[in-house]
C-alpha positions in Angstrom: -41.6 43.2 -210.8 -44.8 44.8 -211.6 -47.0 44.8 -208.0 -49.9 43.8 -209.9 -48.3 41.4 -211.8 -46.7 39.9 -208.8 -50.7 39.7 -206.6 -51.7 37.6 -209.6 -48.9 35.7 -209.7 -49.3 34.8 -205.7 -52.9 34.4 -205.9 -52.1 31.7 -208.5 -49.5 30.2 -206.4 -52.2 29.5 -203.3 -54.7 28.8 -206.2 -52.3 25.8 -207.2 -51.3 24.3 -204.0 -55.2 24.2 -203.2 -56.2 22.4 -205.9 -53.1 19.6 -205.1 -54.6 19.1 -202.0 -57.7 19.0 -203.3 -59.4 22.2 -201.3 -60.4 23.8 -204.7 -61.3 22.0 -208.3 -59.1 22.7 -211.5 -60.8 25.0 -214.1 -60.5 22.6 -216.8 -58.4 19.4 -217.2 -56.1 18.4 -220.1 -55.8 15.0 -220.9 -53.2 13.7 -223.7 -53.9 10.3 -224.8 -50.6 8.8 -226.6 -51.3 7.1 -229.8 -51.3 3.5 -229.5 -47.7 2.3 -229.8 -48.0 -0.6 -232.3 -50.2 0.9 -234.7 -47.5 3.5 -235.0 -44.6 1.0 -235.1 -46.4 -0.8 -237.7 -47.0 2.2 -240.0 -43.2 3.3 -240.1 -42.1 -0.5 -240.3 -39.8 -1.2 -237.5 -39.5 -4.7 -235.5 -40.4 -4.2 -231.9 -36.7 -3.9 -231.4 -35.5 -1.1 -233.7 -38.8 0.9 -232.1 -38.0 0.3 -228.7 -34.5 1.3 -229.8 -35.8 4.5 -231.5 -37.9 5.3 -228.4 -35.2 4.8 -226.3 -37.0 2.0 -224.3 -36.5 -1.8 -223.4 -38.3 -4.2 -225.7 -40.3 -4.9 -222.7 -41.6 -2.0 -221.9 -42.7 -1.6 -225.7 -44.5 -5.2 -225.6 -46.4 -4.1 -222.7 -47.5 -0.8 -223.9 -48.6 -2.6 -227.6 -50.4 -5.2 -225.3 -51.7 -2.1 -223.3 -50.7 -3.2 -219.8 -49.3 -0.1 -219.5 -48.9 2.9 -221.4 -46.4 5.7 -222.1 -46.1 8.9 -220.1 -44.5 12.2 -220.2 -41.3 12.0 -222.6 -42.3 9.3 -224.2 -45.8 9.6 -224.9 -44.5 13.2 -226.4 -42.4 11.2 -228.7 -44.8 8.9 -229.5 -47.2 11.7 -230.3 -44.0 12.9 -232.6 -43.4 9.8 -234.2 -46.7 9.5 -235.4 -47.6 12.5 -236.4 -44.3 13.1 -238.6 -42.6 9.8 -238.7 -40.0 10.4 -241.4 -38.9 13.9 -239.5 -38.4 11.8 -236.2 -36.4 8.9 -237.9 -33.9 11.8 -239.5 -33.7 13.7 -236.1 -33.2 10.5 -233.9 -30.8 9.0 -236.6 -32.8 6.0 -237.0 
């Protein structure tokens, strides 16, 4: 590897595990809202069970992210994002 490429890469590495213990400040922060969950069931007309079977979640969990107890992270606020943004290409690919 590149000795250049590998000083930037450490530098980064302490730059990182300063900022996760919260000695140094982030550059910039990226925050990803999910859409809301039962405006997109709604739109692509599924029951609260086929969605939460499409989403590959307990009916539960979907009720409480439609009544916004809590809401979906990582994978599934991805697939969310998915679902709403091209709903009939996620029904074909998850065989709806």
């Amino acid at each position: 590897m590149d000795k250049k490429l590998f000083a930037e890469l450490v530098t980064s590495l302490k730059e990182a595990a300063a900022i996760s213990k919260g000695k140094a400040r982030p550059s910039r922060k990226f925050r990803v809202r999910a859409p809301d969950a039962k405006d997109v069931r709604e739109r692509i007309g599924l029951s609260q069970s086929e969605f939460a079977r499409l989403m590959r979640v307990s009916v539960k969990t979907l009720q409480n992210w439609e009544q916004q107890r809590c809401t979906p992270t990582g994978p599934a606020a991805a697939l969310l994002t998915i679902v709403s943004a091209a709903p009939d290409v996620a029904l074909k690919s998850l065989h709806r």
